[in-house]
C-alpha positions as CSV (number, residue, x, y, z in Angstrom):
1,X,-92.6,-11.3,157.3
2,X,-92.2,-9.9,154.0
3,X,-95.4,-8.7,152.8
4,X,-95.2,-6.8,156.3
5,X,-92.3,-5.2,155.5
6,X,-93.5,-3.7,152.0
7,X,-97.1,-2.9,153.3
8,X,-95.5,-0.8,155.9
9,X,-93.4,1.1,153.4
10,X,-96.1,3.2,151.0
11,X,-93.0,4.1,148.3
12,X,-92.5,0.0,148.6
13,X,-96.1,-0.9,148.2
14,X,-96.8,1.5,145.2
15,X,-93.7,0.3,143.3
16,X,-94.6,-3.5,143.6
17,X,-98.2,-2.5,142.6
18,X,-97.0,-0.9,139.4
19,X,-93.5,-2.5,138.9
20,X,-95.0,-6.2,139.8
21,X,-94.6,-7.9,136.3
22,X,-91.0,-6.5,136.2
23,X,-90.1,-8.0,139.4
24,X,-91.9,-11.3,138.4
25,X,-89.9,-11.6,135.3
26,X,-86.7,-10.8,137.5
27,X,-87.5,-13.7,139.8
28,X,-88.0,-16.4,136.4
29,X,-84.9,-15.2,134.6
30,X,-82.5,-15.2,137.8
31,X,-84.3,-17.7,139.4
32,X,-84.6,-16.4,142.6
33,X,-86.4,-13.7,144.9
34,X,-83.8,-11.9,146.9
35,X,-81.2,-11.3,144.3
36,X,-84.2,-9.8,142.0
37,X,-85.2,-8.0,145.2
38,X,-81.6,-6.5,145.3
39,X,-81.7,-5.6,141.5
40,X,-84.9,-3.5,141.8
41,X,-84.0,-1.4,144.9
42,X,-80.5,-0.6,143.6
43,X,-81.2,3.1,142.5
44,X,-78.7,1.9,139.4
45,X,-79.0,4.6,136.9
46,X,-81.7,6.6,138.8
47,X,-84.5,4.3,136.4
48,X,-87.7,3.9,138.7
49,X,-88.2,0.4,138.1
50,X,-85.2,-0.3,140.1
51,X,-86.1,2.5,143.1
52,X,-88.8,0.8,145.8
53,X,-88.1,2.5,148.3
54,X,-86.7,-0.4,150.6
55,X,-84.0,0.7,152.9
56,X,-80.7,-1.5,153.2
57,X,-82.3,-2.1,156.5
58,X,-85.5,-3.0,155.1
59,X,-83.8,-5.1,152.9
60,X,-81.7,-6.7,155.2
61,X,-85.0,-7.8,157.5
62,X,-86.2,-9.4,154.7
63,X,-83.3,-12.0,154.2
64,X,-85.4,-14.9,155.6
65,X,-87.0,-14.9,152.0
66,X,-82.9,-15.8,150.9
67,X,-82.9,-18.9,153.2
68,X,-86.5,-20.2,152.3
69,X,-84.8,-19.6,148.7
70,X,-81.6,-20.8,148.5
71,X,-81.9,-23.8,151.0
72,X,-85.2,-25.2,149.9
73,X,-85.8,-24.5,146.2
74,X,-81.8,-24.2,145.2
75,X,-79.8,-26.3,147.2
76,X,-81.8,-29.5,148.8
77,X,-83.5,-30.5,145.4
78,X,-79.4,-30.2,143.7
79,X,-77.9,-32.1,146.5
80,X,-80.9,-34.7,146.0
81,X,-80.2,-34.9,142.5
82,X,-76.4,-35.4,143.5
83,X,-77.5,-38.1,146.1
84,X,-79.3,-39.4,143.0
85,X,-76.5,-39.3,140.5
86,X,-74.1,-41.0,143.0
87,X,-76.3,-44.3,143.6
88,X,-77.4,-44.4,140.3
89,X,-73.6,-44.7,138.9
90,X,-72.2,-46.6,142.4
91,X,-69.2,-43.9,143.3
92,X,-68.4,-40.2,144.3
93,X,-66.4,-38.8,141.4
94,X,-64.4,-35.7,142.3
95,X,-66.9,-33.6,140.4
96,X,-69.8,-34.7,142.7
97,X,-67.8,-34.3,145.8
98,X,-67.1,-30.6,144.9
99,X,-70.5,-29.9,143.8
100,X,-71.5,-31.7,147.2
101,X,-69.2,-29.1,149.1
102,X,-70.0,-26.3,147.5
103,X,-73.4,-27.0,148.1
104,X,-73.8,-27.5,151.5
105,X,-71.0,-24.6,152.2
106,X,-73.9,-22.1,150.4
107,X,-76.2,-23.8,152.6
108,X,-74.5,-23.1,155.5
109,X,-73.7,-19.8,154.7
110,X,-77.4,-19.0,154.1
111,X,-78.0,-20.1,157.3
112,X,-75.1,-18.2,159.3
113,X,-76.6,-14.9,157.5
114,X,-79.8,-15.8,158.6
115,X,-79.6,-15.9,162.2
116,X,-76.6,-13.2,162.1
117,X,-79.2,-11.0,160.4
118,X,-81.9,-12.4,163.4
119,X,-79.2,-11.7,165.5
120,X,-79.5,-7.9,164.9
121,X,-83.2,-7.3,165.2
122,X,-84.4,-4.2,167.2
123,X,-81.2,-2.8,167.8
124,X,-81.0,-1.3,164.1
125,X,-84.0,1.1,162.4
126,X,-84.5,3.9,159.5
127,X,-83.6,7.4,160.3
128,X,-85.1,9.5,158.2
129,X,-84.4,13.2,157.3
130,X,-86.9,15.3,155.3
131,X,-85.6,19.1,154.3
132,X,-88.0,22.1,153.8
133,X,-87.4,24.6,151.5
C-alpha cells in the first residue's frame, strides 16, 4: 500500500510530514493524487518541496493509487453523467460518443498500467550507492 511505501522511506516520511499542506493543495488544484505525487518528487529546480525522496521505483509501486483515482473518482462519475445527459435529451450526439470513448480508452489504459506495473513486482528494487569522502 501506499502509506507502506512512504513509511519505509525516512527521506519520504519526513518530507510528507513537513511538505503535507503543499501536497494537499497539489491534490485540490490538479485534482488528483498521483499526478501531484509526480510533481513533488520531480527534483525540478533542485527546490525541496518537490524532492521526497521516492524512487522512480517507489513511485512506480505506488500506481495503484492512479487506478483508484482515475477510474473511480474521474472517469465512472463522468461517464455516469454522460449516461445521464444521453437519456435525459433521448440521443448520442457525436460529442457524447467521443467523450464516451475517450473515457473508457483512459479507463482502460489505467488499468493495462496497473497490472503491467503488478506485472513487474519483485523482479525490480533500489540500488543504492553512498560515497565516502
Amino acid at each position: 500500500t501506499a502509506t507502506k511505501e512512504i513509511r519505509a522511506n525516512v527521506t519520504a516520511r519526513t518530507w510528507f510530514e513537513y511538505y503535507q499542506m503543499v501536497f494537499i493543495l497539489l491534490v485540490v488544484l490538479s485534482g488528483g493524487c498521483y499526478p501531484s505525487l509526480n510533481l513533488v518528487s520531480s527534483r525540478v529546480f533542485g527546490f525541496s518541496v518537490f524532492e521526497t525522496g521516492l524512487s522512480k521505483f517507489e513511485l512506480s509501486s505506488l500506481s495503484d493509487i492512479r487506478v483508484i483515482t482515475t477510474v473511480l473518482t474521474e472517469n465512472g462519475p463522468q461517464l455516469a453523467v454522460q449516461i445521464a445527459y444521453s437519456l435525459a435529451i433521448g440521443t448520442l450526439t457525436p460529442n457524447t460518443i467521443l467523450a464516451f470513448a475517450t473515457s473508457i480508452m483512459s479507463i482502460v489504459a489505467s488499468v493495462l498500467n496497473y497490472f503491467i506495473n503488478k506485472d513487474k513486482e519483485g523482479q525490480t528494487y533500489d540500488i543504492y550507492y553512498y560515497w565516502e569522502v
